[in-house]
C-alpha positions as CSV (number, residue, x, y, z in Angstrom):
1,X,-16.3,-60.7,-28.9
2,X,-14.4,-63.5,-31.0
3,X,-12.2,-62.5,-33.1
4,X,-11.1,-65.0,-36.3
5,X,-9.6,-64.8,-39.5
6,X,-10.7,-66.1,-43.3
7,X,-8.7,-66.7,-46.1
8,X,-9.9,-65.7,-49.4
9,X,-11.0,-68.6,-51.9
10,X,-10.4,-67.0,-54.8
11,X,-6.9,-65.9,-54.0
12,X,-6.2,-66.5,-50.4
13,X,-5.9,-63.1,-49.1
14,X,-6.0,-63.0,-45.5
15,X,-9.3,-61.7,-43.9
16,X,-9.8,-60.1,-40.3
17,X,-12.7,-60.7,-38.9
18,X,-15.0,-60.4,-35.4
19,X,-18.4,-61.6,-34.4
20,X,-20.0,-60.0,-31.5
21,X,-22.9,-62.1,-29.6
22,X,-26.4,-61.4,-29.3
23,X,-27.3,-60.2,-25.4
24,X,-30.6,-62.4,-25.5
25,X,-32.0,-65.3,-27.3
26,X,-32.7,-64.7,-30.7
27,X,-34.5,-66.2,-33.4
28,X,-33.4,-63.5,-36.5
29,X,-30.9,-64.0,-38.4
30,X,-27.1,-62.6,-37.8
31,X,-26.1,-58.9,-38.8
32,X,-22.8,-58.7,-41.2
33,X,-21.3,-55.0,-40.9
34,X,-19.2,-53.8,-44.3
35,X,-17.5,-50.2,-43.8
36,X,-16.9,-47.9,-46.4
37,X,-13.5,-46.5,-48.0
38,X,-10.5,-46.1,-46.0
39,X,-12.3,-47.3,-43.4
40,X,-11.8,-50.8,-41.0
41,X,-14.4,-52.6,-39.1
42,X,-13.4,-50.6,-35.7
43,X,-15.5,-48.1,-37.0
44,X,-18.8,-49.7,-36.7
45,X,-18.2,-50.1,-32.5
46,X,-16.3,-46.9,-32.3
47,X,-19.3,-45.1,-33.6
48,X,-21.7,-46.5,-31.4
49,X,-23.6,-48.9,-34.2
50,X,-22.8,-52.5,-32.5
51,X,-24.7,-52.4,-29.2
52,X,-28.0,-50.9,-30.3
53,X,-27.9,-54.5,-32.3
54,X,-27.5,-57.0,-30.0
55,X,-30.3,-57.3,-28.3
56,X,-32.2,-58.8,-31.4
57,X,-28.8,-60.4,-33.2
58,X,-25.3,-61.3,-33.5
59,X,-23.3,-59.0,-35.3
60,X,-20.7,-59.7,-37.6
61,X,-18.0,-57.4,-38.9
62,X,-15.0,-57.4,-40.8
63,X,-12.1,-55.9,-42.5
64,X,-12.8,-55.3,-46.2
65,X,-9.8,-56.6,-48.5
66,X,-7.6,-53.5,-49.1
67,X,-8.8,-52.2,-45.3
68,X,-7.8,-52.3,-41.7
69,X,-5.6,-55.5,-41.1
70,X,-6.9,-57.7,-43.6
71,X,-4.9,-58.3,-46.6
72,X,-3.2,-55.7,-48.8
73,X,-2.6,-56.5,-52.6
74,X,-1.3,-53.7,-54.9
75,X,-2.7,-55.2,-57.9
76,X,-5.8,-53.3,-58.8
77,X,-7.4,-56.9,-60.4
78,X,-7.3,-58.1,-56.7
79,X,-10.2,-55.3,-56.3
80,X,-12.9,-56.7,-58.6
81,X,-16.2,-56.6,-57.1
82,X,-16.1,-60.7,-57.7
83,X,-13.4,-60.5,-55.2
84,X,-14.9,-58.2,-52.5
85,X,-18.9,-60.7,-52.7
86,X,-16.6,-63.6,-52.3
87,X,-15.0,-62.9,-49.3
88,X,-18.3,-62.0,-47.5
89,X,-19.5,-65.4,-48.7
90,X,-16.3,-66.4,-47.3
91,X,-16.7,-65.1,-44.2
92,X,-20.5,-66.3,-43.5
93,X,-19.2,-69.9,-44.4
94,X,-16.5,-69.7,-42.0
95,X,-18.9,-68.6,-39.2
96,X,-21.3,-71.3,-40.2
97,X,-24.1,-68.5,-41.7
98,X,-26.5,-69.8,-44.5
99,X,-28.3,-66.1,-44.8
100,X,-27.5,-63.1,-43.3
101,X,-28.8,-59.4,-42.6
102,X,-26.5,-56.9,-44.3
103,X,-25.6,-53.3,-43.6
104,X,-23.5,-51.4,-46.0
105,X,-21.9,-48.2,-45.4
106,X,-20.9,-46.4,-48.9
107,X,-18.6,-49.2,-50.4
108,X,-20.3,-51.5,-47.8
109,X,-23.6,-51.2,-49.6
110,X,-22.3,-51.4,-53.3
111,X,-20.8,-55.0,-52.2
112,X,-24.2,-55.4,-50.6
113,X,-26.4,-54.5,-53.3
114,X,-23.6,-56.8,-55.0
115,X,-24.2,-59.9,-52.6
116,X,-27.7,-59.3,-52.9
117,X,-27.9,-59.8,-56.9
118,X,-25.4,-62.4,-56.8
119,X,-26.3,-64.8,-53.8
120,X,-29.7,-63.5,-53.2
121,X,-30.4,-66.6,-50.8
122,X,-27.7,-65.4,-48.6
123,X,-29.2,-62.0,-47.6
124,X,-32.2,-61.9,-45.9
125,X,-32.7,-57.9,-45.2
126,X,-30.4,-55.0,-46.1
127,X,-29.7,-51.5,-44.6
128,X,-28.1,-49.2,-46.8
129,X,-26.2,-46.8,-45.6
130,X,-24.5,-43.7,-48.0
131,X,-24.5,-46.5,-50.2
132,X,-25.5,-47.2,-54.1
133,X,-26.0,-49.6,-56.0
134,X,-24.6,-48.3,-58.8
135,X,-21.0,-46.5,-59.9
136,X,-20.3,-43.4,-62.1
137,X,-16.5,-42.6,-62.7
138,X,-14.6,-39.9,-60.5
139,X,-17.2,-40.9,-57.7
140,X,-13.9,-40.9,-55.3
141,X,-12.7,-37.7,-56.6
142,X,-16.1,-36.5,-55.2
143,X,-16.4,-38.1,-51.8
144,X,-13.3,-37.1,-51.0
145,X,-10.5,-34.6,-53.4
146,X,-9.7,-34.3,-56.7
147,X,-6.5,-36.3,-57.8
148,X,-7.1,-38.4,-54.7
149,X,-5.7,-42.1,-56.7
150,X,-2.3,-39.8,-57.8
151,X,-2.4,-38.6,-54.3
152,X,-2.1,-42.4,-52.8
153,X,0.1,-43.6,-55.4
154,X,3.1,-41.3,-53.5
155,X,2.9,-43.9,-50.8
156,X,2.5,-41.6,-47.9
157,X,-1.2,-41.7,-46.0
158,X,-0.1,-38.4,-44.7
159,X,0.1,-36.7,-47.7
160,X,-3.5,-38.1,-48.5
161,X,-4.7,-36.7,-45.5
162,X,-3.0,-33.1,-45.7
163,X,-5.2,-32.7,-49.0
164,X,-8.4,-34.3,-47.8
165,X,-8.0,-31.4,-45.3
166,X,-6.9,-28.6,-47.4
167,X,-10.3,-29.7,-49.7
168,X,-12.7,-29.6,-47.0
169,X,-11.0,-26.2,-45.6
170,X,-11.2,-27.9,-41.6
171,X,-9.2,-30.3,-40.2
172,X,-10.3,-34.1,-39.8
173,X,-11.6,-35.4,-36.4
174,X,-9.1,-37.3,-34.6
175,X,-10.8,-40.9,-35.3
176,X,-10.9,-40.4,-38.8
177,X,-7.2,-39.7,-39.1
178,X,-6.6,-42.9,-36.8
179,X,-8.5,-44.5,-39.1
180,X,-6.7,-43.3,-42.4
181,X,-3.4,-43.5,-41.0
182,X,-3.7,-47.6,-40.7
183,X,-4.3,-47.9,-44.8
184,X,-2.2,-48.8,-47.4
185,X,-2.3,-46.4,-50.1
186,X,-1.1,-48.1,-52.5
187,X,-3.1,-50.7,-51.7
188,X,-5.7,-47.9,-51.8
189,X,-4.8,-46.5,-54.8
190,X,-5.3,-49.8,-56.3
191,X,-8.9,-50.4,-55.2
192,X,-10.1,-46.9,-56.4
193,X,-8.5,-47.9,-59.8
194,X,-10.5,-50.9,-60.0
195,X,-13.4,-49.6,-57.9
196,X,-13.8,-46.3,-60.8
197,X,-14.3,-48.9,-63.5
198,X,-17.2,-50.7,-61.8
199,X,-21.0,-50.0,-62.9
200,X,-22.6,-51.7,-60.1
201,X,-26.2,-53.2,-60.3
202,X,-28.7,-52.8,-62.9
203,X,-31.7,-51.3,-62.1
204,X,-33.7,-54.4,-63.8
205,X,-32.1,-56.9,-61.3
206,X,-33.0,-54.2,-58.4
207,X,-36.3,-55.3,-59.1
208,X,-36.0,-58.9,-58.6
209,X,-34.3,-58.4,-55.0
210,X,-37.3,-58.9,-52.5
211,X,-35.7,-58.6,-49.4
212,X,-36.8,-55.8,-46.6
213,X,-34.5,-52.8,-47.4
214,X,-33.9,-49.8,-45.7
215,X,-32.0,-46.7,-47.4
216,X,-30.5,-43.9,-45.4
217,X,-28.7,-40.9,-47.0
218,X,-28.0,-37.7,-45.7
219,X,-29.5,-34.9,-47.7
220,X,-26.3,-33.2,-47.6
221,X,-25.2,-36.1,-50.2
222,X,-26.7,-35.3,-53.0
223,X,-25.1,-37.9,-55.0
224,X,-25.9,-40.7,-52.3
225,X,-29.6,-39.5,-51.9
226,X,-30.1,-39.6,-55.7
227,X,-28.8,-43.0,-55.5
228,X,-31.5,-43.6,-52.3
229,X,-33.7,-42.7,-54.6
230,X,-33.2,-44.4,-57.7
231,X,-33.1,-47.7,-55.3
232,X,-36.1,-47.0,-54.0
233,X,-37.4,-46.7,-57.2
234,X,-36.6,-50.4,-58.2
235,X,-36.8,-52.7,-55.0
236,X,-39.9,-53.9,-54.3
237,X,-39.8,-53.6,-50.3
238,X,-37.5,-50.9,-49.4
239,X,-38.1,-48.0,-47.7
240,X,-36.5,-44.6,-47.9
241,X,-35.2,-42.2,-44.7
242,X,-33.5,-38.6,-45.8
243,X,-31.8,-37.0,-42.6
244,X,-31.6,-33.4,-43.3
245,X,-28.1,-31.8,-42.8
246,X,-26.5,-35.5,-43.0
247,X,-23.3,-35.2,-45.1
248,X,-21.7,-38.7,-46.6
249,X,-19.2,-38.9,-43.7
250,X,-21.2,-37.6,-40.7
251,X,-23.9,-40.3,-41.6
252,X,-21.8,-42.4,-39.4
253,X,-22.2,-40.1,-36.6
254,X,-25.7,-39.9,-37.2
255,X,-27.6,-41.4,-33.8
256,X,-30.7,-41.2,-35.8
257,X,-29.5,-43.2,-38.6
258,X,-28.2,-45.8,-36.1
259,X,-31.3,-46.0,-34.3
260,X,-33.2,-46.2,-37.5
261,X,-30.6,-49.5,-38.4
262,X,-31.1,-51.1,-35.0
263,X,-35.3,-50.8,-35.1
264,X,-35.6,-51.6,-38.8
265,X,-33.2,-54.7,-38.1
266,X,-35.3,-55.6,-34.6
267,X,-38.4,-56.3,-36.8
């Protein structure tokens, strides 16, 4: 594993990131990884997602802006989508990629389904994962409490996570609290702000994006396997997988969804 940092071009925030080297030769094009909210890039080996990859490719990942132990701003404009598909850009410069698979997990695939409309020369298949390509308002007050930016904006990541529990009525795993304790909130705070206000992808550009897609959701997502679906709808050569029982979260945990990535990305 190398691990390497990117600066921002737009604004120079500091990016971490780490690319992980393909076990045999290898013709297809590298993997980029984007976690979802509150999330870092450790999740993607911590859950297991990583190795089934390498034999076909190298895998990128990377701490989104806002995430992990890249930069934090507390200015919500520093969260435009414009800012987020520029630092991937960023990062597949700096590693010397022209075009690149993608998998997107939640906010992941809306910057994917971003990228994709964007750059479309730069991604060359995409796995969606929870994600959607398009935004309605109050989507975080959904995934995860209600009140959840008022929450963050008291500054304490504990607090945040004492509620997310006292919503879902269970306590969080272990890893998932390691996770959320390394965030920011305000710099949280700030992305939801900007994050509520973006619509995402129109469904008449979906249609120009050619490139192999694969869309997971868990049918205990309703809102992410509506969004599957209206995908599907639009791209020309995507296929759809529903995984019965599959909340948002647990489609991380899903070995069936990561084995699904890792075949779908060997072809």
């Amino acid at each position: 594993m190398q691990s390497f940092t990117v600066h921002s071009s737009l604004d120079g925030v500091e990016l971490r990131c780490r690319r992980f080297s393909a076990t045999a030769a290898t013709d297809l094009a590298p993997v980029i990884m984007l976690h979802g909210t509150a999330l870092s890039q450790s999740v993607w080996r911590g859950m297991g997602w990583i190795d089934p990859v390498l034999p076909a490719r190298d895998v990128l990942t990377m701490d989104l802006r806002g995430h992990g132990r890249s930069g934090r701003p507390h200015d919500a404009t520093a969260y435009d989508m414009r800012h987020f598909v520029t630092d991937v850009c960023d990062v597949l410069d700096a590693a010397q990629i022209p075009q690149a698979a993608v998998v997107g997990y939640s906010l992941g695939g809306r910057i994917m389904f971003s990228l994709a409309a964007d750059h479309p020369t730069r991604v060359s298949t995409m796995v969606s994962v929870a994600g959607s390509p398009q935004n309605s308002p109050g989507a975080f007050d959904r995934v995860f409490f209600p009140g959840i930016v008022e929450t963050l904006r008291q500054g304490s990541m504990e607090l945040f996570i004492e509620r997310w529990e006292q919503h879902l009525g269970r306590p969080l795993s272990a890893s998932t609290v390691l996770a959320m304790r390394m965030n920011d909130p305000l710099a949280l705070a700030a992305y939801m702000t900007a994050a509520d206000g973006d619509r995402g992808v129109p469904t008449r550009v979906l249609s120009t994006m050619r490139m192999p897609t694969l869309l997971l959701a868990g049918c205990a997502d309703a809102e992410r396997e509506q969004a599957a679906r209206l995908a599907a709808a639009y791209l020309p050569n995507a296929r759809i997988r529903l995984l019965p029982g599959v909340t948002h979260s647990g489609i991380l945990r899903s070995p069936t969804a990561c084995q699904a990535t890792a075949d779908f990305l060997a072809r």
